[in-house]
C-alpha positions in Angstrom: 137.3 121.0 331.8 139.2 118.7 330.0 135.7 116.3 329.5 134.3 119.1 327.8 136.7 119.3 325.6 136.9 115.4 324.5 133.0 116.0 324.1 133.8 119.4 322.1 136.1 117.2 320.2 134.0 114.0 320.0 131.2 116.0 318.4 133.6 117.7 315.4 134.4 113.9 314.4 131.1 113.1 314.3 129.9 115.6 312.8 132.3 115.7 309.9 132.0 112.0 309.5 128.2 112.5 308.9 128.9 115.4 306.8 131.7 112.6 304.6 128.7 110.2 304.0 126.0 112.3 303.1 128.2 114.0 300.3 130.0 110.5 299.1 125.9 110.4 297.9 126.0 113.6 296.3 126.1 113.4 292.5 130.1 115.3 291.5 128.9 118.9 291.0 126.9 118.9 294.1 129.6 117.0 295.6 132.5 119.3 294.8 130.2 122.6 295.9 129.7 120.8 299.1 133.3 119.8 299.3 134.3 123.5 298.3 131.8 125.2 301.2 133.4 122.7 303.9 136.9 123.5 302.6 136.0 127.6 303.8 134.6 127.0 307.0 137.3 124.9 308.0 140.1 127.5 306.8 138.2 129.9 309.2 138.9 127.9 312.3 136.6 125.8 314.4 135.5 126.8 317.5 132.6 125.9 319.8 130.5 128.7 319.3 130.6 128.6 315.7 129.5 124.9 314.8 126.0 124.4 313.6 124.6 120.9 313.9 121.6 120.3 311.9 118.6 117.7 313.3 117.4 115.2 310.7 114.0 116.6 311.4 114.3 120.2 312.6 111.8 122.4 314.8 112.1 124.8 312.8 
């Protein structure tokens, strides 16, 4: 159980690291809205189930 949650927590970093590169690209409006919409999902709480990971290219 606990391996699940190292990966659980392994996955967070990385994901937020991504997230800190792509916006230090972001012109500053765009940044700060960015900035702004990562500031409220992280004051909800973070929890397995409610992470979305997006794919560089996406089935969708």
């Amino acid at each position: 159980m606990q391996e699940k949650s190292r990966d659980f927590e392994y996955s967070i970093k990385l994901a937020l690291d991504n997230a800190k590169k792509r916006i230090s690209l972001l012109e500053d409006s765009n940044k700060k809205c960015v900035l702004e919409e990562y500031n409220e999902w992280m004051k909800d709480g973070l929890s397995k189930h409610t992470v979305l990971l997006l794919r560089e290219d996406p089935i969708i």
